[in-house]
C-alpha positions in Angstrom: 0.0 0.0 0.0 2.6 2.7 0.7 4.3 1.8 -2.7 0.9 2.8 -4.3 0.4 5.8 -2.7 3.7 7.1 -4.0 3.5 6.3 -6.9 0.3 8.5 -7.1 1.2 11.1 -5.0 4.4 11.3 -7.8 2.0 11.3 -10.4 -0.6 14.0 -9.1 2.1 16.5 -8.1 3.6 16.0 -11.5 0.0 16.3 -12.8 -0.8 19.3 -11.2 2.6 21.1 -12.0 2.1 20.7 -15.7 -1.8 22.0 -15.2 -0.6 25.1 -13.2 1.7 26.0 -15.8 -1.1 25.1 -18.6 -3.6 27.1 -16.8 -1.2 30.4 -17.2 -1.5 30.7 -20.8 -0.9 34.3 -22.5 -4.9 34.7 -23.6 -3.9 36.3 -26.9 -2.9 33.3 -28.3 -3.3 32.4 -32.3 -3.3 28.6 -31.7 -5.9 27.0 -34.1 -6.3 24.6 -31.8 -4.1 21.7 -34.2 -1.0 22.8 -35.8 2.3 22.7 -34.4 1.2 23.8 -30.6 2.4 20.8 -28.1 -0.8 18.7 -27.3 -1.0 18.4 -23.1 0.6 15.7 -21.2 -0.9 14.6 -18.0 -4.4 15.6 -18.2 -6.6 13.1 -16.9 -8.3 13.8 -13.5 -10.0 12.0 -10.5 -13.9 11.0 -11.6 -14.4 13.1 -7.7 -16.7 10.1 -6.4 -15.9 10.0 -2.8 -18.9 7.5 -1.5 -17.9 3.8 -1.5 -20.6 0.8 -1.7 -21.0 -2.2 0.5 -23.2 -5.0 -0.2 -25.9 -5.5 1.9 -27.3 -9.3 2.2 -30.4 -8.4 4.2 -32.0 -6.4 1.1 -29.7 -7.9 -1.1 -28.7 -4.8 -2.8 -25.5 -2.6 -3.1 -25.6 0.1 -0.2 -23.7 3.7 -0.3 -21.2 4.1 2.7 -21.1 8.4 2.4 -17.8 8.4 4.0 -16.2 5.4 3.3 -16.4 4.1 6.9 -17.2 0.4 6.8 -14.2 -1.9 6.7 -12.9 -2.8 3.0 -11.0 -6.0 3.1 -9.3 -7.5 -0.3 -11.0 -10.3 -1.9 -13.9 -9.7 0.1 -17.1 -10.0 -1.9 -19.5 -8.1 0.0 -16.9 -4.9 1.6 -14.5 -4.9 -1.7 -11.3 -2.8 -1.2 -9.8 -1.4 -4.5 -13.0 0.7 -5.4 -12.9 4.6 -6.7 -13.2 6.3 -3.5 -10.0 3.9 -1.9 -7.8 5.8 -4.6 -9.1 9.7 -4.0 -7.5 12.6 -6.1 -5.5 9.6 -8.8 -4.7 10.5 -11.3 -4.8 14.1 -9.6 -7.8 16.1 -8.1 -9.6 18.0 -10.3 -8.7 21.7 -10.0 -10.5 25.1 -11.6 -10.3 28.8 -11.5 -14.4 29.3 -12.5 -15.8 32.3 -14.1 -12.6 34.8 -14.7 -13.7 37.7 -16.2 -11.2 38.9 -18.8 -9.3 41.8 -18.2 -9.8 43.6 -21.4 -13.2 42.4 -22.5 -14.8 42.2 -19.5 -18.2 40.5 -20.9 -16.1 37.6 -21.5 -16.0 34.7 -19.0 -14.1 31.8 -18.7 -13.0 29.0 -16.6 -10.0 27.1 -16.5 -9.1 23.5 -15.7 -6.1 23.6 -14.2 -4.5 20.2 -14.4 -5.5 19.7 -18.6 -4.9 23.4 -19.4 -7.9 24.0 -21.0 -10.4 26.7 -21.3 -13.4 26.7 -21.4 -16.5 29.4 -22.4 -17.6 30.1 -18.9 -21.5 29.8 -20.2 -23.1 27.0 -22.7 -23.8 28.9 -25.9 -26.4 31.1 -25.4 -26.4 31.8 -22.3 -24.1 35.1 -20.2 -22.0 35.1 -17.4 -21.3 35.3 -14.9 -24.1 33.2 -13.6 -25.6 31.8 -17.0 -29.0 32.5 -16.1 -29.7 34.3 -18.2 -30.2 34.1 -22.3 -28.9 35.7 -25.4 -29.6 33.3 -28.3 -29.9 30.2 -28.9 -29.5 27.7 -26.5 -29.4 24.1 -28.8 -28.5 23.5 -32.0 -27.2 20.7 -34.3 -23.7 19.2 -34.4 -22.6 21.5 -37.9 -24.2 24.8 -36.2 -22.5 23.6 -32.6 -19.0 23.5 -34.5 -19.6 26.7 -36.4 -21.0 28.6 -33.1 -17.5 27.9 -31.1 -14.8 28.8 -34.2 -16.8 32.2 -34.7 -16.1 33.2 -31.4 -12.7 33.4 -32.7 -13.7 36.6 -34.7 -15.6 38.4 -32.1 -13.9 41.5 -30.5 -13.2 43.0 -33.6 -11.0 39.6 -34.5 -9.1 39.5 -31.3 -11.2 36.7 -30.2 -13.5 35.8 -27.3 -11.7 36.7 -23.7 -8.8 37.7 -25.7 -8.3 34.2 -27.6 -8.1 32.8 -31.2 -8.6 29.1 -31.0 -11.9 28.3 -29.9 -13.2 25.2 -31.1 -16.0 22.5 -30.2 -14.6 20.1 -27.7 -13.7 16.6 -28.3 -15.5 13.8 -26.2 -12.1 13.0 -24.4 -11.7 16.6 -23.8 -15.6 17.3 -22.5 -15.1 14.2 -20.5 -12.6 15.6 -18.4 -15.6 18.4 -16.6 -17.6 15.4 -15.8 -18.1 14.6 -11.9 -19.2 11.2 -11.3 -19.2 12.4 -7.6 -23.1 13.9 -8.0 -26.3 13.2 -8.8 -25.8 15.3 -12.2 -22.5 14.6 -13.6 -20.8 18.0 -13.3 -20.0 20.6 -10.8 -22.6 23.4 -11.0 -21.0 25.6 -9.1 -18.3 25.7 -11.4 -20.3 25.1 -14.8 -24.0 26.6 -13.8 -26.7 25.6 -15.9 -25.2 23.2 -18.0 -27.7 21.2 -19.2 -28.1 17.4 -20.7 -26.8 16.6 -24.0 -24.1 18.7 -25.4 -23.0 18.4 -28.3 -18.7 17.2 -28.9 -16.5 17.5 -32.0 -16.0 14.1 -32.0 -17.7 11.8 -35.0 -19.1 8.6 -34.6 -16.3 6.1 -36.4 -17.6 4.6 -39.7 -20.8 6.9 -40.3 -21.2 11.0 -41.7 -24.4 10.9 -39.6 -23.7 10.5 -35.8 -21.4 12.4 -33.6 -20.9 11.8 -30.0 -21.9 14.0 -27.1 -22.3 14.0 -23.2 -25.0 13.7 -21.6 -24.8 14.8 -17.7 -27.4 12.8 -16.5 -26.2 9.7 -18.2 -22.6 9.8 -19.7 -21.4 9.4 -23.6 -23.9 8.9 -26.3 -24.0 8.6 -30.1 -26.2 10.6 -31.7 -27.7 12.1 -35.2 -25.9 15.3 -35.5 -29.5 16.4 -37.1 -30.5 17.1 -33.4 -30.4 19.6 -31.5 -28.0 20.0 -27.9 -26.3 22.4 -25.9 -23.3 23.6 -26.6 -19.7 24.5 -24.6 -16.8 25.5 -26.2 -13.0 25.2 -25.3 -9.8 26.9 -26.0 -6.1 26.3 -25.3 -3.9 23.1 -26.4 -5.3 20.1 -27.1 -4.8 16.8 -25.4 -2.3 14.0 -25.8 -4.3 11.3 -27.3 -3.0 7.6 -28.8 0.5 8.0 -27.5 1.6 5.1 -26.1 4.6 2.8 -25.6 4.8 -0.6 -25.5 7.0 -1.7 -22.3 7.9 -5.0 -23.7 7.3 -6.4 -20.0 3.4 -6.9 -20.3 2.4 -3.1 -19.8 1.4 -0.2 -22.2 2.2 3.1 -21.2 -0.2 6.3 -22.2 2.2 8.9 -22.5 -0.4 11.3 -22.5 -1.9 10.6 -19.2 1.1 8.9 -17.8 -1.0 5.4 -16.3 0.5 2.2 -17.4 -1.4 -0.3 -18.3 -2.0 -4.4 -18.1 -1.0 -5.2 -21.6 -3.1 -9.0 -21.6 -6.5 -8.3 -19.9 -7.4 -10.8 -17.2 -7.9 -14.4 -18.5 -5.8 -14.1 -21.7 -1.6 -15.1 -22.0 0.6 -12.6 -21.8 2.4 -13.5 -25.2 2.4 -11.3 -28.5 -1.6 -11.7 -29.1 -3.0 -12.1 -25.9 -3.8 -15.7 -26.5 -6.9 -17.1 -24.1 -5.7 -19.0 -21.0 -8.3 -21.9 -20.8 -7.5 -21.9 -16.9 -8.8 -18.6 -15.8 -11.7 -16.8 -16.9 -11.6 -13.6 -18.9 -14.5 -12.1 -16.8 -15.3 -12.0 -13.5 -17.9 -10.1 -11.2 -17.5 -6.5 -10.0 -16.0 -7.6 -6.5 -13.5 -10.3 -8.1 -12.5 -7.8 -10.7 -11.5 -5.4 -7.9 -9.2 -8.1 -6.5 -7.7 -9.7 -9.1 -6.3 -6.1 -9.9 -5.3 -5.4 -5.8 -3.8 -9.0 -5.9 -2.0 -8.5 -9.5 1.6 -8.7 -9.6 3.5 -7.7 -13.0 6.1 -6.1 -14.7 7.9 -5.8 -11.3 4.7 -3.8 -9.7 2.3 -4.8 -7.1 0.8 -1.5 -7.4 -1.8 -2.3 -9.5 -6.0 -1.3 -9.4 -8.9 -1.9 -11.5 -9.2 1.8 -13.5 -11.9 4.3 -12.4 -14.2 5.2 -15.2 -12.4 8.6 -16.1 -9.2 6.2 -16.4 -10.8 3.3 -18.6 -12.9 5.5 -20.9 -9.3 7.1 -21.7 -8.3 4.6 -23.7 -11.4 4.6 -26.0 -10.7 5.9 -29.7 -14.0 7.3 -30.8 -12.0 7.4 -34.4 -12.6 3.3 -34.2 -15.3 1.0 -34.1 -15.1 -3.0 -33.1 -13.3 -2.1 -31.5 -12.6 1.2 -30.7 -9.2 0.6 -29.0 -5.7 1.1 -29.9 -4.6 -1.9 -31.5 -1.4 -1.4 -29.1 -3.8 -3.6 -27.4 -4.0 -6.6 -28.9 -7.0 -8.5 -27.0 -10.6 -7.0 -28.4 -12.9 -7.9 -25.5 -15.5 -6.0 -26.1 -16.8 -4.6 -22.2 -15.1 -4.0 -19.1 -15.3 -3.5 -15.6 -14.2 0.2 -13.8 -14.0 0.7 -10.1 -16.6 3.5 -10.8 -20.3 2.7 -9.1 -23.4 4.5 -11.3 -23.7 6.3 -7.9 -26.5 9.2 -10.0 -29.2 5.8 -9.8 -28.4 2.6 -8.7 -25.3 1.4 -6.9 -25.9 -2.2 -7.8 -24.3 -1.3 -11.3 -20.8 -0.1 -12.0 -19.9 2.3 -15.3 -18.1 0.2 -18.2 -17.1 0.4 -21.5 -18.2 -0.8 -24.2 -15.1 -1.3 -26.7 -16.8 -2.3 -29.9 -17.9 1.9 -29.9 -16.5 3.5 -27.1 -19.6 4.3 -25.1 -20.5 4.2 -21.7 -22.9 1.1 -19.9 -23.7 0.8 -16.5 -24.1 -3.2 -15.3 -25.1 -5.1 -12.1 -21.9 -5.8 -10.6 -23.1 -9.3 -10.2 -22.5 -10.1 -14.2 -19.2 -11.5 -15.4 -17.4 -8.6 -17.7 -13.6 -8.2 -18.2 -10.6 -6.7 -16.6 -7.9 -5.1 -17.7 -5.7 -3.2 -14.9 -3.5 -0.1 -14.2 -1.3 1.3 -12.2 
């Protein structure tokens, strides 16, 4: 245990040094958002759910311990250790400077995530700042008007750009992912995003199709959708983020450069050989409360520091440019839908948040049901 917690604590401060140095940006930049600028290392956050979940035989039913205060044993199937909350602030603790007013334009808002770097339109399109109340336009549109509403902001200000910058653009699901807060009923901090709404739109299409495009939904996580409809819309500025860079360890692990977690190479039940051959001895899914231990009891590559991924963490290593499956083929073993430590605390604890590799999207399932692991550390 004291080897895992620093080895996080070395990965949040180094986190959150490269996010304080993001988050000081010269606003008059000319970044298009691409180009040449240097894509941001070390972005991923904590998913900030703090409440851990012991099962209860009497009702039979997954209960919510607020503060974490039952005892959490490993291997044990009713008080699991290894879940979300056991790991709080890993990667690093999510961290904003909400609603700055900009010194020069001062009807221009923004709020700034300082472990990414990114900035973000302190109100959803349509709406003003500081507290978004109330409305100036319209508040939903469809994915091609969502994309075009962000890059004019670029030419506001008589072309010096909204709160000073150039390279607004609509947000990519990895990067709108990173406001989520799996911590509250509705997934995101309103004191720090007010009036946010459901659905909003992302720049992100849906692989193999002109049609759909992805967006988040903050009542239920990542959906695909017909960009014919119409959602809410938030837009973001500053460097994008480090996405697909990974290294192969040659020891069983994967390294993602970009967020700087390693990675079980082999998910559980497979060899660890050059395709990830299936082990007929052990079974390639488990329940919730195994999947928890076999990652607290996992020794490899040298490390004993190993955990099943929080949602935040596992969803990172969707690529919503694939389909079936919608991984990296760095990883060579497609199964298709796998376990986080993340419970779907918004409605019913008796499910966990997965994801579903053939697309990328987000399922919550009764941790009772077998579904694969792959760990991290």
């Amino acid at each position: 245990m004291v080897k895992k917690i620093l080895f996080y604590i070395f990965i949040t401060l180094s986190a959150l040094t490269l996010g304080a140095c993001g988050s000081n940006n010269n606003n008059n930049s000319s970044s298009s958002g691409g180009g040449n600028v240097t894509p941001t290392s070390l972005w991923l956050t904590d998913t900030a759910q703090t409440q851990c979940f012991y099962y209860d035989g009497a009702v039979t039913a997954w209960v919510e311990d607020t503060t974490c205060a039952e005892s959490y044993i490993e291997g044990d199937a009713d008080y699991p250790t290894g879940q979300d909350a056991h790991y709080s602030d890993i990667p690093a603790a999510p961290s904003f400077n909400a609603m700055q007013q900009d010194s020069v334009y001062t009807n221009d808002y923004t709020t700034t995530d300082n472990v990414s770097g990114l900035i973000w339109k302190g109100c959803n399109e349509g709406r003003t700042p500081p507290g978004c109340g109330s409305t100036t336009g319209t508040l939903t549109m469809d994915w091609q008007a969502a994309g075009t509403a962000c890059s004019d902001l670029n030419s506001t200000n008589t072309g010096a750009g909204y709160a000073n910058r150039t390279d607004w653009r609509l947000p990519s699901v990895q990067e709108l992912h990173t406001i989520v807060n799996y911590g509250n009923y509705v997934y995101i901090d309103a004191l720090i995003f007010p009036i946010s709404g459901t659905d909003t739109w992302t720049a992100t299409e849906a692989d193999g199709t002109s049609t759909y495009a992805w967006s988040v939904n903050f009542n239920g996580g990542l959906r695909s959708r017909l960009k014919t409809n119409t959602f809410g819309v938030r837009c973001v500025a500053g460097t994008p983020l480090i996405r697909g860079d990974y290294t192969d360890n040659s020891n069983g692990t994967i390294t993602d450069n970009g967020t700087g977690l390693i990675w079980q190479r082999c998910s559980m039940g497979l060899n660890n050989d050059s395709t990830c051959t299936d082990d007929a001895l052990v079974a390639d899914s488990d329940t919730w409360a195994n999947a928890l231990a076999y990652c607290e009891g996992l020794s490899l590559a040298g490390g004993s520091d190993w955990r099943l991924p929080n949602f935040k963490e596992l969803l990172s290593l969707a690529d919503h440019g694939r389909s079936s499956p919608a991984i990296d083929p760095v990883f060579p073993d497609p199964l298709w839908e796998y376990f986080s430590s993340t419970s779907q605390y918004i409605s019913n604890p008796d499910n966990a948040l997965n994801v579903y590799f053939s697309t990328g999207q987000m399922t919550a399932r009764n941790k009772s049901a077998p579904y694969a692991v792959r760990c991290v550390r």
